[in-house]
Biopython code that builds the backbone (N, CA, C, O; Angstrom):
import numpy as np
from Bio.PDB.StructureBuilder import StructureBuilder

atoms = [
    (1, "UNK", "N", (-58.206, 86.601, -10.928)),
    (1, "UNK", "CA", (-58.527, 86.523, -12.342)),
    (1, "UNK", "C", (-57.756, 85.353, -12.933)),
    (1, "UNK", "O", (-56.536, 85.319, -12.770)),
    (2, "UNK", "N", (-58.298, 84.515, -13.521)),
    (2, "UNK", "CA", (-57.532, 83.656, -14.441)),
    (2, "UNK", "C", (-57.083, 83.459, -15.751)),
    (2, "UNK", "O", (-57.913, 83.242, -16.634)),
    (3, "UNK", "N", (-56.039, 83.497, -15.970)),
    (3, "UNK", "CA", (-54.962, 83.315, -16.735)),
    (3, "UNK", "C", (-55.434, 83.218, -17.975)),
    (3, "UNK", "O", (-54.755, 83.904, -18.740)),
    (4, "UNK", "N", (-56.405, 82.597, -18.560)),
    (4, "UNK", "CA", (-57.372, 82.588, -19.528)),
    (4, "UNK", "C", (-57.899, 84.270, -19.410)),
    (4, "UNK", "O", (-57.847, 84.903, -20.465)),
    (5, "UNK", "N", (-58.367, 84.954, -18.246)),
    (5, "UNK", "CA", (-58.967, 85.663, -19.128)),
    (5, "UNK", "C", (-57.904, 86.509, -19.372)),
    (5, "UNK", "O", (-57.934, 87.036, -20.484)),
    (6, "UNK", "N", (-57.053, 86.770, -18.720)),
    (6, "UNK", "CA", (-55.796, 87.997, -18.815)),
    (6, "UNK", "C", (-54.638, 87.388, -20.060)),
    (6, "UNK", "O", (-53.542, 87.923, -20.229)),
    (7, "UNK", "N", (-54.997, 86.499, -20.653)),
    (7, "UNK", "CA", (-54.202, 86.699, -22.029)),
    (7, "UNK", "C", (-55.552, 86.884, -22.830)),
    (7, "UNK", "O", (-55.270, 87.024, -24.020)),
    (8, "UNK", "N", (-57.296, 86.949, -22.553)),
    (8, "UNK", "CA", (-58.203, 86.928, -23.845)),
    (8, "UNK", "C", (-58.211, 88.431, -24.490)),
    (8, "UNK", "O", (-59.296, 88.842, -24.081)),
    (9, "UNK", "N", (-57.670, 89.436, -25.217)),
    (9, "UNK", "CA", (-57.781, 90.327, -25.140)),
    (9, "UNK", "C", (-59.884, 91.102, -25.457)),
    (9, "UNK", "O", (-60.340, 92.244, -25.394)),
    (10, "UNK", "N", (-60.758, 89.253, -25.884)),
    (10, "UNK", "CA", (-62.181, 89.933, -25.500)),
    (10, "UNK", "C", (-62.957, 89.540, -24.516)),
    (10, "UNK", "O", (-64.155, 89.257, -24.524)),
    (11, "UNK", "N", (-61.832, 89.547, -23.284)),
    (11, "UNK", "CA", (-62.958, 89.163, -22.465)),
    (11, "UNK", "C", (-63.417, 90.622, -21.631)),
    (11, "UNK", "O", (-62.785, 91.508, -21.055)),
    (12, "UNK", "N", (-64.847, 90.358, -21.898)),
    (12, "UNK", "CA", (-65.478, 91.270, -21.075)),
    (12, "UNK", "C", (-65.962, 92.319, -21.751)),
    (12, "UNK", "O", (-66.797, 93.056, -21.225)),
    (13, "UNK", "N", (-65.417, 92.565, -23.240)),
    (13, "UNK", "CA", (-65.711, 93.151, -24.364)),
    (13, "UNK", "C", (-67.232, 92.919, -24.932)),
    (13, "UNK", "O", (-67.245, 91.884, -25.599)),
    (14, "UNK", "N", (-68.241, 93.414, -24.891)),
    (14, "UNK", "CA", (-69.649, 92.824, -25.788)),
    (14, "UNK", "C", (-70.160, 93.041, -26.828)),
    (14, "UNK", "O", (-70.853, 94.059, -26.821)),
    (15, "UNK", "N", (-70.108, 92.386, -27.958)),
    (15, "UNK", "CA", (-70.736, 92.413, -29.056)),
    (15, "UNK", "C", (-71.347, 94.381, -29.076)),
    (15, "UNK", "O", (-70.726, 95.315, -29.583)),
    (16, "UNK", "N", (-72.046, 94.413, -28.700)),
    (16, "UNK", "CA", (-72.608, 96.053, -28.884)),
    (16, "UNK", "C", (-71.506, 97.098, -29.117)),
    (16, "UNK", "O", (-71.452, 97.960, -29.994)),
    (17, "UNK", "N", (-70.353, 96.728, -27.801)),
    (17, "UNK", "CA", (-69.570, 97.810, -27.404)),
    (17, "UNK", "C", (-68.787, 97.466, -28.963)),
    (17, "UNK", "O", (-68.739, 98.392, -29.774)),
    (18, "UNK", "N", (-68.360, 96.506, -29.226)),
    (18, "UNK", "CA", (-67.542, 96.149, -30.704)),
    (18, "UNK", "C", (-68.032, 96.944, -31.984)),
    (18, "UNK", "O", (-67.476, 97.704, -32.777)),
    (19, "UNK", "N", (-68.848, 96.624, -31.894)),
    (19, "UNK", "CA", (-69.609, 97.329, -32.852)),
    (19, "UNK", "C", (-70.170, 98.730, -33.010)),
    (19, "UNK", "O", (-70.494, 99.177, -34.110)),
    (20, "UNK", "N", (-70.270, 99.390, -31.901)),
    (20, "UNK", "CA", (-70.243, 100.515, -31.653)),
    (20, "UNK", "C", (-68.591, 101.395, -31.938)),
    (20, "UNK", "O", (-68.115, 102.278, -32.651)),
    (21, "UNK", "N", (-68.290, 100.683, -31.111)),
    (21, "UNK", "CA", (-66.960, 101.443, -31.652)),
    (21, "UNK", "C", (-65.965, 101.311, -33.134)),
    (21, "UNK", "O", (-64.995, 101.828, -33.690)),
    (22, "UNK", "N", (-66.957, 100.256, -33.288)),
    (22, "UNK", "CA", (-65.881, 100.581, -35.252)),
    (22, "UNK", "C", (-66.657, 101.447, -35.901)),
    (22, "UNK", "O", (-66.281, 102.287, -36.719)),
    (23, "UNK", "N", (-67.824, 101.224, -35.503)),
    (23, "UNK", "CA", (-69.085, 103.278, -36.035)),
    (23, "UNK", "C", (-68.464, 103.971, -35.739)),
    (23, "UNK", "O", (-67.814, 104.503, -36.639)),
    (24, "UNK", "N", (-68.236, 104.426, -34.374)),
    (24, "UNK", "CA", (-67.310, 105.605, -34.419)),
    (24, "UNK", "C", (-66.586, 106.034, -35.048)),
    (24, "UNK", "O", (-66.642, 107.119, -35.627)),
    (25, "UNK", "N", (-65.186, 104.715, -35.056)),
    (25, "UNK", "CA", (-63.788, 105.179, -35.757)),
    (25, "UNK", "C", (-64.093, 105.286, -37.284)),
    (25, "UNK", "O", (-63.733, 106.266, -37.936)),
    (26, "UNK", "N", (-64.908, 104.024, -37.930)),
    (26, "UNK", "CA", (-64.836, 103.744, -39.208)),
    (26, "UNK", "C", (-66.090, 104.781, -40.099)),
    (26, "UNK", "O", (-66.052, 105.378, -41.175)),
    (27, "UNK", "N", (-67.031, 104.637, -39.150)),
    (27, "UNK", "CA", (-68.616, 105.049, -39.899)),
    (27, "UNK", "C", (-69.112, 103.756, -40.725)),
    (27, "UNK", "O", (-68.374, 102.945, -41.285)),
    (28, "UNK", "N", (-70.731, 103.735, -40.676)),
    (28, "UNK", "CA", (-71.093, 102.708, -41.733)),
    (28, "UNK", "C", (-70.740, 102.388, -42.751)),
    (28, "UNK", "O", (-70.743, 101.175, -42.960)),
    (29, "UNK", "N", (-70.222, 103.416, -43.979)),
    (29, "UNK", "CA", (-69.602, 103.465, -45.216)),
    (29, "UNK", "C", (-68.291, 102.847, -45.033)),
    (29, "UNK", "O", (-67.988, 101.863, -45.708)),
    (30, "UNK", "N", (-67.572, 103.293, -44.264)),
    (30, "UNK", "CA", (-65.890, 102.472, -43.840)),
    (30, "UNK", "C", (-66.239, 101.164, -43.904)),
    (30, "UNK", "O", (-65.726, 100.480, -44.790)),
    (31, "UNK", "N", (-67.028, 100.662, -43.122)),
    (31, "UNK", "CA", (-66.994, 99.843, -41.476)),
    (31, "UNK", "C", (-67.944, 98.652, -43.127)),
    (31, "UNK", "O", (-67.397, 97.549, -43.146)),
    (32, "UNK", "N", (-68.904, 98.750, -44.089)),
    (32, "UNK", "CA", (-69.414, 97.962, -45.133)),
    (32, "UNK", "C", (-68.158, 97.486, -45.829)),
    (32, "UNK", "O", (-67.857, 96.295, -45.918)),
    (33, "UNK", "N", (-67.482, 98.430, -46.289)),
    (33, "UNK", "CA", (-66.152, 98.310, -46.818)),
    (33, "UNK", "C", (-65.468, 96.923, -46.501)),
    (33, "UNK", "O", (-65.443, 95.856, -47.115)),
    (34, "UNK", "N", (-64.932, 97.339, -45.326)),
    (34, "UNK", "CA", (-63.943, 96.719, -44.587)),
    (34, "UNK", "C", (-64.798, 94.808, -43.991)),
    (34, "UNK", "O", (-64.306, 93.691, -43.836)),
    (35, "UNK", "N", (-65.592, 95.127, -43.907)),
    (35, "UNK", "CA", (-67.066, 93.811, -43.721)),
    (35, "UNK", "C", (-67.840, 93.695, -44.700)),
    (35, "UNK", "O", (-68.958, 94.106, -44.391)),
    (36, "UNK", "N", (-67.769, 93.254, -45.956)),
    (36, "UNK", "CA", (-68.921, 93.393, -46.730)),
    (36, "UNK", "C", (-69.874, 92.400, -46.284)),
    (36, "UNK", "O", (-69.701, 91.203, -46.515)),
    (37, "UNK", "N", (-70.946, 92.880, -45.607)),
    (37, "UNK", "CA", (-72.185, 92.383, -45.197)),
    (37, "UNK", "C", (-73.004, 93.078, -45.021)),
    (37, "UNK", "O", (-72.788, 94.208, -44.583)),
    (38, "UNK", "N", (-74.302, 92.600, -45.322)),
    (38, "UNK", "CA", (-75.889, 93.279, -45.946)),
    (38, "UNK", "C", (-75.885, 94.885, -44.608)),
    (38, "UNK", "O", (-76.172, 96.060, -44.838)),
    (39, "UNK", "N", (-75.344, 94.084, -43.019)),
    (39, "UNK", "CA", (-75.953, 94.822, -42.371)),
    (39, "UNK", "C", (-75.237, 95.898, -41.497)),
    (39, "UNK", "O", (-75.499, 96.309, -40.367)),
    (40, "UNK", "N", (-74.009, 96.301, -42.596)),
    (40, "UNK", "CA", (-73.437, 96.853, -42.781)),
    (40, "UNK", "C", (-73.980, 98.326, -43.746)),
    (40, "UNK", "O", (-74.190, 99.518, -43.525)),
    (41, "UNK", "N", (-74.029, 97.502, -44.752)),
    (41, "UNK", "CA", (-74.309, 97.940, -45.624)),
    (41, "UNK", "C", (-75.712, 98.727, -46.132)),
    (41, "UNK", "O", (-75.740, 99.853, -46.627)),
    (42, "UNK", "N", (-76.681, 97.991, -45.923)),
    (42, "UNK", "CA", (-77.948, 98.368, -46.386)),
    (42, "UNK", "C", (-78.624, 99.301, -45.126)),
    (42, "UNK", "O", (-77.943, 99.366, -44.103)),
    (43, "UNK", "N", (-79.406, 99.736, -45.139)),
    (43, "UNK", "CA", (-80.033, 100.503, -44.107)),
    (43, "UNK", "C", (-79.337, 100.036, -42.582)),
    (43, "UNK", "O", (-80.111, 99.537, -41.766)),
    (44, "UNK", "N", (-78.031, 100.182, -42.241)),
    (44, "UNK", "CA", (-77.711, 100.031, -40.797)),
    (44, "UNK", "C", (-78.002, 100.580, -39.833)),
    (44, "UNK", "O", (-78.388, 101.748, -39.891)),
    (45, "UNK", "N", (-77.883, 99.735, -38.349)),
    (45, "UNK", "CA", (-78.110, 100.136, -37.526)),
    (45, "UNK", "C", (-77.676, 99.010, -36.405)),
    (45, "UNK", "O", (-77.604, 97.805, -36.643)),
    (46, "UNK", "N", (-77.500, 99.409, -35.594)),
    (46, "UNK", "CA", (-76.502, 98.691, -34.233)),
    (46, "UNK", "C", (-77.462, 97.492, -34.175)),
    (46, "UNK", "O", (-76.902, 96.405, -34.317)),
    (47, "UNK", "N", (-79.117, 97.461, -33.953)),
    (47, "UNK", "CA", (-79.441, 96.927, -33.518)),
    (47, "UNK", "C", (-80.023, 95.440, -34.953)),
    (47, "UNK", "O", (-80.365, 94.257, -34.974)),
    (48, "UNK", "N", (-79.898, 96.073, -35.470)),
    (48, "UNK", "CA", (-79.634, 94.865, -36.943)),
    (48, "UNK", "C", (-78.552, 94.064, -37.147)),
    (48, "UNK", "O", (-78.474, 92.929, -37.618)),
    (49, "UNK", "N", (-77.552, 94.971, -36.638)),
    (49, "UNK", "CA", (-75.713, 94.348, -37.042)),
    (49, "UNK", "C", (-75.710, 93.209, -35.877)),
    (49, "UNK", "O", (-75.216, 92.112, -36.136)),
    (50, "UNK", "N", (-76.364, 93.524, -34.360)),
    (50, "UNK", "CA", (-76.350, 92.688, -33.301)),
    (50, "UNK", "C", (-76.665, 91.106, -33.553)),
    (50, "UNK", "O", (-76.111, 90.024, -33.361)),
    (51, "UNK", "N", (-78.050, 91.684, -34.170)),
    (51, "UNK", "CA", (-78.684, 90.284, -34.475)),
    (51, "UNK", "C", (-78.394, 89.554, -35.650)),
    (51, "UNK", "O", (-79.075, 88.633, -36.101)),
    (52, "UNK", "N", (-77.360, 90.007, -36.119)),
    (52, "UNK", "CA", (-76.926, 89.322, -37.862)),
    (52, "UNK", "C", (-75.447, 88.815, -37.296)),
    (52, "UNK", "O", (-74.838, 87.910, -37.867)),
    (53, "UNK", "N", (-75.052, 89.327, -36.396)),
    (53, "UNK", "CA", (-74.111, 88.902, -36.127)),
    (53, "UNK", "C", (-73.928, 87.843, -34.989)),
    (53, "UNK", "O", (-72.831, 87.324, -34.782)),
    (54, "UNK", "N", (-74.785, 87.613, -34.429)),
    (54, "UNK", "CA", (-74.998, 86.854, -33.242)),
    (54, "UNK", "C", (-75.412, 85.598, -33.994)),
    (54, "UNK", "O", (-75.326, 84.511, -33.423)),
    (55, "UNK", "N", (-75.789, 85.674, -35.054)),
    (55, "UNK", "CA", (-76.447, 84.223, -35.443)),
    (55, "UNK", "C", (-75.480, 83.893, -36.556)),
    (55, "UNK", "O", (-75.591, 82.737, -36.965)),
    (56, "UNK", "N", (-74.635, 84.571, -37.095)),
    (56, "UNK", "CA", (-73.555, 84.267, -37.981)),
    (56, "UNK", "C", (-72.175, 84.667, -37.589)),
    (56, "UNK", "O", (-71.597, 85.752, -37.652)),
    (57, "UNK", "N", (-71.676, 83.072, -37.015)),
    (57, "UNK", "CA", (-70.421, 83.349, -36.093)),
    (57, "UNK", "C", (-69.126, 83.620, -37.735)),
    (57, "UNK", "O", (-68.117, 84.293, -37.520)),
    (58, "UNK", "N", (-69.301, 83.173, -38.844)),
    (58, "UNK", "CA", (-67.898, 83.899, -39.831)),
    (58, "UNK", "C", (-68.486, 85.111, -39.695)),
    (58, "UNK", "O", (-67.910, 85.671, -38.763)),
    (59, "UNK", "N", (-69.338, 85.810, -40.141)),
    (59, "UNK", "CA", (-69.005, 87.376, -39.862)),
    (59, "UNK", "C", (-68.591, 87.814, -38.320)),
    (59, "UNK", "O", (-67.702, 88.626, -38.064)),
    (60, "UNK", "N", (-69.228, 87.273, -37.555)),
    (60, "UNK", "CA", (-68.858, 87.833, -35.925)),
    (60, "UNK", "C", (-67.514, 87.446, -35.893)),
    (60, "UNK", "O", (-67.160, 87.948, -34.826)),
    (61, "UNK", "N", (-66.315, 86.760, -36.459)),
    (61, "UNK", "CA", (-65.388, 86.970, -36.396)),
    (61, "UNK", "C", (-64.709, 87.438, -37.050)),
    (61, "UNK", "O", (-63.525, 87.520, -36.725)),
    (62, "UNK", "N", (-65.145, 87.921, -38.198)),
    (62, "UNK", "CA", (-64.379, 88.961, -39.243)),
    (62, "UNK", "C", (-64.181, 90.526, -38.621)),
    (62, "UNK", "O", (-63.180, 91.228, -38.763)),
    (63, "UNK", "N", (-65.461, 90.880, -37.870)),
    (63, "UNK", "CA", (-65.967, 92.075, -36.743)),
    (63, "UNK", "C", (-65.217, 92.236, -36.105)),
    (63, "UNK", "O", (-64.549, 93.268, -36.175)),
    (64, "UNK", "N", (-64.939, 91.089, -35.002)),
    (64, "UNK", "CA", (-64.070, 90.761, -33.977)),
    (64, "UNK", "C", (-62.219, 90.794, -34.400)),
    (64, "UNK", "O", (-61.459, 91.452, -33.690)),
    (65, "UNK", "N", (-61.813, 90.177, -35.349)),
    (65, "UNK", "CA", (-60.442, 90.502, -36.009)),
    (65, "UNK", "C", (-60.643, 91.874, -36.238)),
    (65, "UNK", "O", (-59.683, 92.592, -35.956)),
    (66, "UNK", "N", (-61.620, 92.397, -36.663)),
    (66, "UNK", "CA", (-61.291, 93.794, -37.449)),
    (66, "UNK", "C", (-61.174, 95.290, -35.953)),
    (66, "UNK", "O", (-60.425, 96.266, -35.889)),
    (67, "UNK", "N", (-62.418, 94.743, -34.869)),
    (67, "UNK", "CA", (-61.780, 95.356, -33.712)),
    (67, "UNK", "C", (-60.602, 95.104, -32.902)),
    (67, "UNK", "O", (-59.915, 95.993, -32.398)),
    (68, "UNK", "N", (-60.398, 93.861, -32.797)),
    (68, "UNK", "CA", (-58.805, 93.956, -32.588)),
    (68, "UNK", "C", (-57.799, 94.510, -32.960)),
    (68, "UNK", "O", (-57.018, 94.995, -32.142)),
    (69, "UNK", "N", (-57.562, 94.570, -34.453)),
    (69, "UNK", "CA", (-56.744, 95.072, -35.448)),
    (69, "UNK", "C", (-56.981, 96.738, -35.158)),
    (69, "UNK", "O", (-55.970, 97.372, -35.460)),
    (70, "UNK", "N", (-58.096, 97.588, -34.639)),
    (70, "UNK", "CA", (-57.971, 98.486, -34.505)),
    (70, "UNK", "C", (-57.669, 98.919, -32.630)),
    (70, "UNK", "O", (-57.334, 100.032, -32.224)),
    (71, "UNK", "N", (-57.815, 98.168, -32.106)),
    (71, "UNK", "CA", (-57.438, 98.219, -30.985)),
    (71, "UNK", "C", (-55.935, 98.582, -30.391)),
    (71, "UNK", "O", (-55.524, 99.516, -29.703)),
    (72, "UNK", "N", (-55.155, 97.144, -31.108)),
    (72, "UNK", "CA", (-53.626, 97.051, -31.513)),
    (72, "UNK", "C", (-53.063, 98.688, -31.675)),
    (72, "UNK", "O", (-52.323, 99.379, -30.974)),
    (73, "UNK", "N", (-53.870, 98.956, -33.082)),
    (73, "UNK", "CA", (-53.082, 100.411, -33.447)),
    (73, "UNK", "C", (-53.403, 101.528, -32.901)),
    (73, "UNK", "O", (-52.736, 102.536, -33.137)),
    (74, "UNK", "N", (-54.566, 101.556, -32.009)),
    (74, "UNK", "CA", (-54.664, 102.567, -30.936)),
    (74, "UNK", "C", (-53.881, 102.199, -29.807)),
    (74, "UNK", "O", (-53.863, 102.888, -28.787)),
    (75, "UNK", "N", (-53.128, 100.978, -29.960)),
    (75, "UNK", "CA", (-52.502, 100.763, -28.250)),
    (75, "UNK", "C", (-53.108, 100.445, -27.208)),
    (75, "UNK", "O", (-52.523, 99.913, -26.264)),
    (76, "UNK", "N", (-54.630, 100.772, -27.206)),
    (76, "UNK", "CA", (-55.611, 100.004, -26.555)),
    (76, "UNK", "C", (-56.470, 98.302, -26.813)),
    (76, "UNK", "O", (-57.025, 97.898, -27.834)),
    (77, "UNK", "N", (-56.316, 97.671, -25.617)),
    (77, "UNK", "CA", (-56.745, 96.805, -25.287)),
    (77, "UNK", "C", (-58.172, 96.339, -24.785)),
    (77, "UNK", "O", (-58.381, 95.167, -24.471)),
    (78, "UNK", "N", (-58.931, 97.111, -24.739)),
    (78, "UNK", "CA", (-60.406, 97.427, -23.522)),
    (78, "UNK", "C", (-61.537, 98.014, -24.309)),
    (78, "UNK", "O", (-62.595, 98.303, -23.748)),
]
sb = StructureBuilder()
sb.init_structure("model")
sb.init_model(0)
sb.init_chain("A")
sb.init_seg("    ")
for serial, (resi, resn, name, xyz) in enumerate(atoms, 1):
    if name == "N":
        sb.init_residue(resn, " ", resi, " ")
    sb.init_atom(name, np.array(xyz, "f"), 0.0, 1.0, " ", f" {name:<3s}", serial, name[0])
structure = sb.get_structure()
């Protein structure tokens, strides 16, 4: 494994799984909050948030900070 990926804490992480799991912890209502964006917000669903986020890299990294940040405080990395 190289060194790059064992300090990336997203490698190997995918967009879906990210997003899936701040539903879990947060729920849509949290998770709009904490992201204010439409597809969050308005009629959500995984497979809307995918494609809004894939084509708009400032929100895909607001997502991405915000699963980290919950990662950290679970102590999990993965």
């Amino acid at each position: 494994m190289s060194e790059q990926q064992v300090n990336d804490p997203m490698h190997g992480v995918t967009l879906e799984k990210i997003v899936n799991s701040l539903v879990e912890f947060y729920g849509w209502e949290e998770l709009g909050k904490r992201v204010d964006i439409n597809c969050f917000n308005i009629d959500p669903s995984v497979k809307s948030s995918l494609k809004f986020l894939r084509k708009s890299p400032w929100a895909r990294t607001k997502v991405e900070d915000l699963y980290l940040a919950l990662q950290k405080k679970r102590g999990t990395m993965t």
